[in-house]
C-alpha positions as CSV (number, residue, x, y, z in Angstrom):
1,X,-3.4,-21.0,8.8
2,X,-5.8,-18.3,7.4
3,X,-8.0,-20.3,6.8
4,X,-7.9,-22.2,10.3
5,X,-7.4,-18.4,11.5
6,X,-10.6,-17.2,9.5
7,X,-8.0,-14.3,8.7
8,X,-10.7,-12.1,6.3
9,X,-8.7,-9.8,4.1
10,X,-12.3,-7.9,3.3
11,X,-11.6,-5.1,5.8
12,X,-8.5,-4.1,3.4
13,X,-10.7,-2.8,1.1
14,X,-12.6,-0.2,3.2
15,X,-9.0,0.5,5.0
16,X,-8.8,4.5,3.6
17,X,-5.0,4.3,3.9
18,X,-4.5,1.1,1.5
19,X,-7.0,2.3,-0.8
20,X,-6.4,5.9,-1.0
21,X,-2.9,8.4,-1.0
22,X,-2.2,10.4,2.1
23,X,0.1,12.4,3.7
24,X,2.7,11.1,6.4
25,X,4.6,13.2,9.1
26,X,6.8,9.9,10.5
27,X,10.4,9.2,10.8
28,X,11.6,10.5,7.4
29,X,8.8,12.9,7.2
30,X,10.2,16.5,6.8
31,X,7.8,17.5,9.5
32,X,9.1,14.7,12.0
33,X,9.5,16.2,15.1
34,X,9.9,19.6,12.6
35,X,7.2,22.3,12.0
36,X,7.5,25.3,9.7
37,X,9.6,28.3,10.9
38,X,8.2,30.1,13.8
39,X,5.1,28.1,13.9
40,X,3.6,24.9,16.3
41,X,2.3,22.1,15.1
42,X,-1.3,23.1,14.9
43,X,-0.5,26.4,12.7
44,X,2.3,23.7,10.7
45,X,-0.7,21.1,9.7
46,X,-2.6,23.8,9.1
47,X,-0.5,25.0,6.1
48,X,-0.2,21.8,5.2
49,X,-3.9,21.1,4.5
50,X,-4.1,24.7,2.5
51,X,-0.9,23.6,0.4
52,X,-3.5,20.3,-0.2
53,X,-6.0,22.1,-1.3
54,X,-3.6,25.0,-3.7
55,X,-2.0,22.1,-5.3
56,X,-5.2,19.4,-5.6
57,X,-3.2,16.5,-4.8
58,X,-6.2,14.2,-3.2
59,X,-5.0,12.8,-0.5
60,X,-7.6,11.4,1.8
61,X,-6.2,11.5,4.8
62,X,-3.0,12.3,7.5
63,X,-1.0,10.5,9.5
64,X,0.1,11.8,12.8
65,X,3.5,10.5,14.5
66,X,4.8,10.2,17.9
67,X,5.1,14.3,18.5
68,X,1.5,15.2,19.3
69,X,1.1,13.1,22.6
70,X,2.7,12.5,26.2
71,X,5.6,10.3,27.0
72,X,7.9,10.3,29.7
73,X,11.9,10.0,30.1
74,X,12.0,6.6,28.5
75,X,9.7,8.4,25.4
76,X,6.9,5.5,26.6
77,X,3.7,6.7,26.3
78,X,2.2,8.4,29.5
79,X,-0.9,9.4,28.3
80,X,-2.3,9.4,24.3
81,X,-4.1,12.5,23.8
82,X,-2.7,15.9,22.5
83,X,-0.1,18.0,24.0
84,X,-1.7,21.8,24.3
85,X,1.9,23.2,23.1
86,X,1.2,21.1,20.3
87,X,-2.5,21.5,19.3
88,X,-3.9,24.5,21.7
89,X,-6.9,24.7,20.2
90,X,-7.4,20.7,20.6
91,X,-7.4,17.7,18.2
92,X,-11.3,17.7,17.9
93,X,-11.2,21.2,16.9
94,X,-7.7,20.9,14.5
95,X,-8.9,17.5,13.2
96,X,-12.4,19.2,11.7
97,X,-10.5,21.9,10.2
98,X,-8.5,19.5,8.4
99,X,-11.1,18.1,7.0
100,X,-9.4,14.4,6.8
101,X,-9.6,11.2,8.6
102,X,-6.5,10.5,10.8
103,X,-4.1,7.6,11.0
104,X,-2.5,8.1,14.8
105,X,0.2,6.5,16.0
106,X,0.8,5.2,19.3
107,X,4.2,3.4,21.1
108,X,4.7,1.5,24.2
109,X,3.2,2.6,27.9
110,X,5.0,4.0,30.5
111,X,4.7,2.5,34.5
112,X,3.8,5.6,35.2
113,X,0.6,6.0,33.2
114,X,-2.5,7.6,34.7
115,X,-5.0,5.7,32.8
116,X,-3.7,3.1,35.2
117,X,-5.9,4.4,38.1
118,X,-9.3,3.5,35.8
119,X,-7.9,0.5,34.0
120,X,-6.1,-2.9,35.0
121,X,-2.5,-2.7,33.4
122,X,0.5,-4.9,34.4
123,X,3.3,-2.9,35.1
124,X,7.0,-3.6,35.3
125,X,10.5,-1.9,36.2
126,X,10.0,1.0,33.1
127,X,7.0,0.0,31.1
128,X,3.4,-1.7,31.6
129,X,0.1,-2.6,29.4
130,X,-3.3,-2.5,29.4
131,X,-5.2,-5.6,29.3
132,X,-8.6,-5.0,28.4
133,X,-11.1,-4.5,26.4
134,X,-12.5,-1.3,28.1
135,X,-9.4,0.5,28.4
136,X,-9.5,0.5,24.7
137,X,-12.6,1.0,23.9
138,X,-12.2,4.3,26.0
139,X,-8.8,5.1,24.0
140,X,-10.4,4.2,20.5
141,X,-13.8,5.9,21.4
142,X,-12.2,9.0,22.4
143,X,-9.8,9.4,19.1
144,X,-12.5,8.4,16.7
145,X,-13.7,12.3,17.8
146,X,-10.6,13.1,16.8
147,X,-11.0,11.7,13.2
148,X,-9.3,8.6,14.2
149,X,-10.0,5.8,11.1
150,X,-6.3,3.3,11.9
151,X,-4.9,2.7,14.8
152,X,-0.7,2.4,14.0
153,X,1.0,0.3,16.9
154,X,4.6,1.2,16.4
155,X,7.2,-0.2,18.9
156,X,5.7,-3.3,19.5
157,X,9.0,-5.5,19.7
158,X,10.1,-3.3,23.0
159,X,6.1,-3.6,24.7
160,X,7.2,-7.5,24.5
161,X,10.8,-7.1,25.0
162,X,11.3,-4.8,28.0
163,X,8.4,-5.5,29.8
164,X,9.4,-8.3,32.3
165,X,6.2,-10.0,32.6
166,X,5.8,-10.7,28.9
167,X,8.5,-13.5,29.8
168,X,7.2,-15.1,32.3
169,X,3.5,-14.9,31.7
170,X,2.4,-17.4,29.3
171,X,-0.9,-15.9,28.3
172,X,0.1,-12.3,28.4
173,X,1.0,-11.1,25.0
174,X,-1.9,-12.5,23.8
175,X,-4.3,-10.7,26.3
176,X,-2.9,-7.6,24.9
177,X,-3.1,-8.2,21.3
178,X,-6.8,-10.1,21.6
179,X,-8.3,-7.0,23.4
180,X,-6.7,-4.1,21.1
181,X,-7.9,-5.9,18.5
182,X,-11.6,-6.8,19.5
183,X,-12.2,-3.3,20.7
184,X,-11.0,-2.5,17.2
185,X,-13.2,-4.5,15.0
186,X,-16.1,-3.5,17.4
187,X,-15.2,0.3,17.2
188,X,-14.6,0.3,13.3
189,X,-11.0,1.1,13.2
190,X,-8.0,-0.7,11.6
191,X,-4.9,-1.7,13.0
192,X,-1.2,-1.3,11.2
193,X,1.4,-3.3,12.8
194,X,4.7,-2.0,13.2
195,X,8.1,-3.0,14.6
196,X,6.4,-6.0,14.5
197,X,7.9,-9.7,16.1
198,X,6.9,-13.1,13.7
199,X,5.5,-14.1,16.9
200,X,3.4,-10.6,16.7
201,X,2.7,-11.1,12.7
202,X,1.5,-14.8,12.9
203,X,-0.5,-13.5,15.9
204,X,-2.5,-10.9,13.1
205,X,-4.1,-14.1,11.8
206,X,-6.5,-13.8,14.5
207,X,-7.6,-10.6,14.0
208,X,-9.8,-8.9,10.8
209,X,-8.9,-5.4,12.7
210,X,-5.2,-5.8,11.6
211,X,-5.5,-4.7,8.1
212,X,-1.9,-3.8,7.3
213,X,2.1,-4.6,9.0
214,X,5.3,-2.0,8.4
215,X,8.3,-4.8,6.2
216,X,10.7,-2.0,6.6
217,X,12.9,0.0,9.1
218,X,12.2,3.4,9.6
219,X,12.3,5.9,6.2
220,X,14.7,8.3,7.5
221,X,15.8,8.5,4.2
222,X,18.2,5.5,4.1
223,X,19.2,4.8,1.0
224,X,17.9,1.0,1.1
225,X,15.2,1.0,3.3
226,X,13.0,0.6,0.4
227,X,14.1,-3.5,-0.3
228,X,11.1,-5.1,1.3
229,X,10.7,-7.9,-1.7
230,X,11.4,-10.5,0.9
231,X,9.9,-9.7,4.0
232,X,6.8,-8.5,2.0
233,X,6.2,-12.1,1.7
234,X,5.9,-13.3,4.9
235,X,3.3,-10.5,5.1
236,X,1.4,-11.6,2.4
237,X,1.2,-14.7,3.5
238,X,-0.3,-13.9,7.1
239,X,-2.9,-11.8,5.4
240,X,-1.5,-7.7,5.8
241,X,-0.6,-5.6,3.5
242,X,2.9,-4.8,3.3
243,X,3.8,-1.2,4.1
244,X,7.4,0.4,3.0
245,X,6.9,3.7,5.3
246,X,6.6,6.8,3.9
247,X,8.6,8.5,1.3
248,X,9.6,12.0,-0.4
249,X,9.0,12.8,-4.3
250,X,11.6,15.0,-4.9
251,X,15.4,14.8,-4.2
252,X,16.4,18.1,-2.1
253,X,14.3,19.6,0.5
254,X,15.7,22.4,1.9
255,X,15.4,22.5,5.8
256,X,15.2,19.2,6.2
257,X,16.0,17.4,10.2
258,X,17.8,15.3,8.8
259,X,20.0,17.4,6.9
260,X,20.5,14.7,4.2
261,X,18.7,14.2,0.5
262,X,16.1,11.3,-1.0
263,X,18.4,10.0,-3.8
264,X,16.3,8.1,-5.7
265,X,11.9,9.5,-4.9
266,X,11.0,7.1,-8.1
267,X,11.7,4.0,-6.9
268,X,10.7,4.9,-3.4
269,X,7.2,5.8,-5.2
270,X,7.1,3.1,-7.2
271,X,8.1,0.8,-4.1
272,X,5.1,2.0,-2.7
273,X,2.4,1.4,-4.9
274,X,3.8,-2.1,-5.6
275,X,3.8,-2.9,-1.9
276,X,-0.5,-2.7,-2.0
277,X,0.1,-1.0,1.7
278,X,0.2,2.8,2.5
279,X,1.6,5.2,-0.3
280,X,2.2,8.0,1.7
281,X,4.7,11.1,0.7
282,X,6.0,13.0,3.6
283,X,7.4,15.7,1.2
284,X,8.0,19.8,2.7
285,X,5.2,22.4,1.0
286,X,5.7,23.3,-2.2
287,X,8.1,20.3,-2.8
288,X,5.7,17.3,-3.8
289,X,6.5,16.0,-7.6
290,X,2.4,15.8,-8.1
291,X,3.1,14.0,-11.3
292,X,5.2,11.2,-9.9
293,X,2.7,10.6,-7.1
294,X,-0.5,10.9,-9.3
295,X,1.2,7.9,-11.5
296,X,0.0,6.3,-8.0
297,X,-3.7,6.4,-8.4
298,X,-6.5,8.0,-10.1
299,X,-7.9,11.3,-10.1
300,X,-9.7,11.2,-6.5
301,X,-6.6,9.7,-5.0
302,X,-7.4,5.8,-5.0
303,X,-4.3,3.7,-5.3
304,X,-4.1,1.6,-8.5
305,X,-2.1,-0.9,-7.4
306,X,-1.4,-4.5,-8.3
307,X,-3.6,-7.9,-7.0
308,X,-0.6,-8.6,-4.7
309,X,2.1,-7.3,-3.5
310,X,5.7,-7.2,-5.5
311,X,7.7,-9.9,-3.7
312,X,11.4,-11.6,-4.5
313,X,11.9,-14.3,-7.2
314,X,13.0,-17.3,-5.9
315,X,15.9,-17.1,-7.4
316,X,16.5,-13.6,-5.6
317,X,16.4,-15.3,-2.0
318,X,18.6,-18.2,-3.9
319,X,21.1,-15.9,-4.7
320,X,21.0,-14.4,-1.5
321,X,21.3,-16.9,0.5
322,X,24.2,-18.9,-1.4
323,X,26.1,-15.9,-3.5
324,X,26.8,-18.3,-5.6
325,X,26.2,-16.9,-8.7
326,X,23.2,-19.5,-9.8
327,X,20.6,-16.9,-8.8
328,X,19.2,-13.1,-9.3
329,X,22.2,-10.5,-8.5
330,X,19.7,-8.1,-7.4
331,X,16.3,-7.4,-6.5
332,X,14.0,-8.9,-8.7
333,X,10.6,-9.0,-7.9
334,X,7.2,-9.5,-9.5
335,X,3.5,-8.8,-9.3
336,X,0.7,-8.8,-11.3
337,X,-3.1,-7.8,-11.6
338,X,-5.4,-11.0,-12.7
339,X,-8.9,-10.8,-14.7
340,X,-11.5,-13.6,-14.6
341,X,-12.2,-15.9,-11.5
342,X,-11.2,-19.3,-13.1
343,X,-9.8,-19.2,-16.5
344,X,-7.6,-16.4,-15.8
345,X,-6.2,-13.5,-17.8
346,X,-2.8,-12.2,-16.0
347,X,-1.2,-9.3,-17.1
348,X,2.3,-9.0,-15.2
349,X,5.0,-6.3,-13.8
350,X,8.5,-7.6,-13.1
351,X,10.3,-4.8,-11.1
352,X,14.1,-4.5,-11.2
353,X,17.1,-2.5,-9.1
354,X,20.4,-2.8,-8.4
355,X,20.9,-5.9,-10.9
356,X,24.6,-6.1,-11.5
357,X,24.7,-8.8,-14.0
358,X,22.2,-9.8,-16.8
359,X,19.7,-12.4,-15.7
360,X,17.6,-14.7,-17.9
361,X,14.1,-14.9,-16.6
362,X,10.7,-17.4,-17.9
363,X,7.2,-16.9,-16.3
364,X,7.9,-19.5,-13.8
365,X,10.7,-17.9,-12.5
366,X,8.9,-14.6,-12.4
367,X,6.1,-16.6,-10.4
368,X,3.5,-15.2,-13.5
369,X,2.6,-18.3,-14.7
370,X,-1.2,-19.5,-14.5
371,X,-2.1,-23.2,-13.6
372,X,-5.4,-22.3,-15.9
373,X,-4.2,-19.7,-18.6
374,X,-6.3,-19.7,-21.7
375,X,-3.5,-17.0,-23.0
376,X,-0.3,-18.8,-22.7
377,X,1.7,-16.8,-25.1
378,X,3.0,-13.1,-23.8
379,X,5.0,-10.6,-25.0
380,X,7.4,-8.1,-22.3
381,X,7.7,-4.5,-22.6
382,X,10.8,-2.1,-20.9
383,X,8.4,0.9,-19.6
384,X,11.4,2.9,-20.6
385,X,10.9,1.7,-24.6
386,X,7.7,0.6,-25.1
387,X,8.6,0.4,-29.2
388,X,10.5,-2.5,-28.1
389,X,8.9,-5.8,-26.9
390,X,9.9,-9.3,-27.4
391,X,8.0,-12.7,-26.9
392,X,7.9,-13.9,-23.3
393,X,7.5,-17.6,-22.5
394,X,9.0,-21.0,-20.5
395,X,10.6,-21.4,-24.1
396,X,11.4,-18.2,-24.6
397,X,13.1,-16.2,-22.1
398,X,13.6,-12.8,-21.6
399,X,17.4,-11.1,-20.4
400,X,16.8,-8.6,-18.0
401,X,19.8,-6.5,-18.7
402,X,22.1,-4.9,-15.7
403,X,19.8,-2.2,-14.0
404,X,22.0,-0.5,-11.4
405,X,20.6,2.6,-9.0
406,X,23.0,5.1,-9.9
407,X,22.4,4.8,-13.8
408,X,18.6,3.7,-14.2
409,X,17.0,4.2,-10.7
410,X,14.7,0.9,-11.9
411,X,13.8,-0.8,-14.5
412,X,10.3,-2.0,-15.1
413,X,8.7,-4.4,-17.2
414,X,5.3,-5.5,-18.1
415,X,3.6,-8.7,-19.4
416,X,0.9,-8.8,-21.4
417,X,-0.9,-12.1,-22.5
418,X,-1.5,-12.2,-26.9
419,X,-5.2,-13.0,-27.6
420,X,-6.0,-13.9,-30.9
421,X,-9.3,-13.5,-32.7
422,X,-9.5,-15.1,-36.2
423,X,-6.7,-13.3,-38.4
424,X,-6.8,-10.0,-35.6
425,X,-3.4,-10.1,-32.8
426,X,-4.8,-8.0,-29.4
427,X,-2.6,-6.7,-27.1
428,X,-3.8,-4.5,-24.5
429,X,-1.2,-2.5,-22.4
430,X,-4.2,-0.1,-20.4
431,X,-2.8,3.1,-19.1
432,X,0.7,3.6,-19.5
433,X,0.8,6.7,-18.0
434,X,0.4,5.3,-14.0
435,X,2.7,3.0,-12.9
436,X,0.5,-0.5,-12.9
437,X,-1.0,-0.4,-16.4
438,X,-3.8,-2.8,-15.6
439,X,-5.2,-2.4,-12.0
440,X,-8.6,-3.8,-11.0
441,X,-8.9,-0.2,-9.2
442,X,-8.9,1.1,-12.9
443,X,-10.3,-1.4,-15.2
444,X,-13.7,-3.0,-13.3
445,X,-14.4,-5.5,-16.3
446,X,-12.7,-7.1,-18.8
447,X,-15.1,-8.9,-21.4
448,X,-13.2,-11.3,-23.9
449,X,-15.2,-14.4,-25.8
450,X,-15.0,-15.9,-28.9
451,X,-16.1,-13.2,-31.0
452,X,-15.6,-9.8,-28.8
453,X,-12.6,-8.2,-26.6
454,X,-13.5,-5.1,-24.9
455,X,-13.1,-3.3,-21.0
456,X,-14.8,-1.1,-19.0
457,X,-12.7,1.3,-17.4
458,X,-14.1,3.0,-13.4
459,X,-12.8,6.2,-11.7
460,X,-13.6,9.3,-10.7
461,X,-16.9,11.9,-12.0
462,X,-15.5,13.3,-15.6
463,X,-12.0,12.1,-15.2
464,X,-10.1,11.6,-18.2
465,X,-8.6,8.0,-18.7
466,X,-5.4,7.2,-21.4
467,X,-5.8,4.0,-22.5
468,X,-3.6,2.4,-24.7
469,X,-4.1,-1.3,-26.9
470,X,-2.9,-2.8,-30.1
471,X,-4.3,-4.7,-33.2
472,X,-1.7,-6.0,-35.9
473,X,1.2,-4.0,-34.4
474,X,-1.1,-1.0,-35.1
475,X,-1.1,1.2,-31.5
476,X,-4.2,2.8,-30.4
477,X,-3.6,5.0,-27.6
478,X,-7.1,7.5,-27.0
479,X,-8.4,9.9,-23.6
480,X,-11.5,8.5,-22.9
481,X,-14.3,10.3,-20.3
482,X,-15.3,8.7,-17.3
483,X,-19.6,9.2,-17.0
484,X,-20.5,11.4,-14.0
485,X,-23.4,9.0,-13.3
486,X,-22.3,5.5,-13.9
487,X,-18.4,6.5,-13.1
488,X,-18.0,4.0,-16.8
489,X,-16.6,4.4,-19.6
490,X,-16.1,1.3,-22.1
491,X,-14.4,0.9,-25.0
492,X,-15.0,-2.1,-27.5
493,X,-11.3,-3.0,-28.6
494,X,-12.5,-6.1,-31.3
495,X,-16.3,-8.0,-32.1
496,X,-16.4,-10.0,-34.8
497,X,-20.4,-9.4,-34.9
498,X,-20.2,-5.4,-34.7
499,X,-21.9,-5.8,-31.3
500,X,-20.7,-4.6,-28.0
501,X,-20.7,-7.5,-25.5
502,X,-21.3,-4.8,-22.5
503,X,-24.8,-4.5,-21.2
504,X,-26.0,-0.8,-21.5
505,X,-27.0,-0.8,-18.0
506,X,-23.6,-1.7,-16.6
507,X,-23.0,0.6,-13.8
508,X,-19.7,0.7,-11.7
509,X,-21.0,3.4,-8.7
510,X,-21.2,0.2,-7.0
511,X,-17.9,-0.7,-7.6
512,X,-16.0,2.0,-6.7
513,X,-13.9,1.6,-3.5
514,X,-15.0,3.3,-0.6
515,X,-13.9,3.9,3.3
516,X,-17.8,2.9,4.4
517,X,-17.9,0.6,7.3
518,X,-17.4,-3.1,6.6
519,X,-19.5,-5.9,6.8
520,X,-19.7,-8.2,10.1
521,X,-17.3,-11.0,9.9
522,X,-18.5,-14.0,9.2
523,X,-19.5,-16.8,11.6
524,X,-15.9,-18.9,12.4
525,X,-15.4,-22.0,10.4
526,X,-15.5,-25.5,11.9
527,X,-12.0,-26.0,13.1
């Protein structure tokens, strides 16, 4: 269907808030319909960006909920632009001081709707929509003064659901969806879907614009909103990124709306970064854990993440679905970062909560298993024990122990493929201090042949990189400096002819993620 669809996942990787941490004021958010004591919203973001810039944490941008705009009685949206009891001195003017690109959210219209008068909407008995393109290229236009980069659609199960019309027009829903999403692409904005229908999801495959769809309910700091390993699938599948909502990094924040605590901010972290969507904190000043986020990314903020997103085993939806004892009691779910376009060099992560009973798992079952794997012998490591690993194979298993929330939190587990190079046993586990040891985002090359294993490592000007790898059983775990003008830094871990296989040029500037604008799609395919 994606390809039918010509669904091009390419805009993902200029979308600033899958690529890059930022900070989230949405349901869960401690500044959720909250500002600091005594203060608006203005003077509350504000303090926000200065607590930013105190602590360094590098977020590259903010998302803005629901508070900042007008709705009426029914909370549908009368008009999207800022409230002056909100921002007085006017999102332009708030959104330059803050320095950062904005994600804005936006809910269902109201009937009653003054942009109504200039545009064609449809109404009904409460709510109505907007139906062309111009209406949002006005609405898009306009924010993008604001700072406006992504375009969140929240609430789009009740635009279908209550609007009358939607249900008796054939043609509708789609007339709404086609013309957000052109004037999207042609304004240079990205679309998160959220509260999302299948209908609505299947629908994405049409659109590059939709870079990225909500699998969860609402933070509000429930205590299992963070299980998305299943619906994370179908999202996959259609071409978004999955995205768990925000989260907070630290347990008690005092003050809080919601007058409640985030039991366990390392898995909902971890969660995060595993889902390849949004990892955005929504934590009160002074209260972010900065070394539990920074475990997300690098040193300018970019998210080192995974190739795909951490999904259920198989045998996690069997169990499920039957309770029968046969399957996963738990969540179970894998992911993994590949090297090399054909013969292919996989090093996986099998994530584990809430497991009440040991479960034996093989690289099939963990869906790590390569059709063309020129390393078919792995070892596993516990991230909790890394003296411990054992081998990992279809003939020899590995016995995930039981991993329950309110002893362990998670447990997590890596795989790492054994390459051999005359009498020399390589392992390479790459930086064990972040939370995916080997992330594309991180490592831009990985140069293994007959006679030579070495990497070259990207990130930020000067940054300092711990990279860890083993010969024999001997560990080598060094800081290594990232160049200020090629943004490199390799490291030759084995060559047989004392050479290094990297070409001295080898530059990754050009390799670094960046929120530039994207390149025009590509003409359809025949159908």
């Amino acid at each position: 269907m994606r390809y039918y669809h010509d669904k091009n996942t390419e805009r993902q990787k200029t979308d600033v808030s899958l690529n890059y941490i930022g900070y989230w004021t949405d349901n869960g958010g401690y500044y959720y319909y909250n500002t600091e004591p005594g203060k608006n919203y203005e003077q509350t973001m504000l303090d926000i960006k200065q607590y930013i810039n105190k602590t360094q944490i590098p977020y590259k941008y903010i998302q803005l909920d629901s508070w900042w705009y007008y709705k009426d009685t029914n909370a549908a949206v009368t008009k999207w632009e800022p409230r002056p009891d909100i921002f007085p001195d006017g999102l332009v003017k708030v959104g330059q001081e803050l320095g950062l690109p904005l994600v804005l959210h936006n809910r269902y219209w109201s009937k009653d709707t003054p942009y109504a008068v200039n545009y064609k909407f449809l109404k009904g008995l409460g709510l109505s929509v907007p139906i062309t393109t111009r209406f949002w290229d006005f609405l898009l236009q306009r924010a993008k003064a604001w700072g406006l980069v992504v375009y969140e659609q929240d609430w789009m199960y009740v635009q279908f659901m209550y609007l009358e019309v939607m249900k008796t027009n054939l043609t509708l829903a789609t007339t709404w969806m086609d013309a957000m999403a052109k004037s999207a692409e042609n304004n240079d904005v990205t679309i998160q879907y959220c509260m999302a229908q299948s209908r609505q999801a299947l629908q994405s495959l049409k659109y590059t614009a939709v870079t990225q769809g909500r699998v969860s309910d609402d933070y509000h700091l429930q205590h299992d909103q963070w299980k998305i390993g299943i619906s994370s699938l179908f999202a996959h599948a259609v071409g978004v990124a999955p995205s768990k909502d925000t989260f907070w990094t630290t347990t008690n924040q005092p003050g809080n709306p919601f007058n409640t605590t985030e039991q366990y901010p390392a898995l909902q972290t971890l969660v995060a970064v595993l889902s390849t969507g949004p990892v955005g904190p929504s934590d009160k000043i002074g209260y972010t854990n900065k070394d539990l986020l920074m475990k997300c990314c690098n040193s300018d903020g970019l998210i080192l993440k995974p190739s795909k997103p951490a999904t259920a085993i198989n045998d996690q939806i069997i169990e499920t679905a039957f309770n029968d004892g046969s399957g996963a009691s738990g969540q179970v779910w894998s992911t993994y970062t590949d090297f090399g376009e054909y013969n292919k060099i996989r090093f996986g992560i099998i994530m584990v909560a809430n497991l009440s009973k040991p479960y034996s798992i093989t690289p099939s079952r963990a869906s790590l298993d390569v059709e063309i794997n020129q390393y078919p012998d792995s070892v596993i490591y516990d991230s909790k024990n890394m003296t411990k690993s054992a081998s990992f194979s279809e003939t020899s298993p590995f016995t995930l122990p039981t991993c329950l929330l309110n002893n362990a939190n998670y447990c997590l587990y890596y795989t790492i493929p054994i390459m051999k190079r005359g009498n020399q046993t390589i392992i390479i586990y790459g930086e064990t201090n972040k939370f995916v040891w080997m992330s594309s985002q991180r490592v831009a090359k990985l140069w293994v042949d007959d006679d030579n294993v070495a990497v070259t490592l990207r990130g930020a000007a000067n940054e300092n990189v711990t990279f860890a790898y083993s010969i024999n059983g001997v560990m080598n775990t060094n800081t290594y400096t990232i160049d200020a003008k090629t943004h490199c830094v390799s490291i030759v871990i084995y060559s047989s002819t004392g050479k290094s296989p990297i070409p001295a040029n080898f530059n990754c500037t050009n390799l670094l993620h960046t929120s530039a604008k994207h390149t025009k799609k590509a003409q359809p395919r025949q159908k």
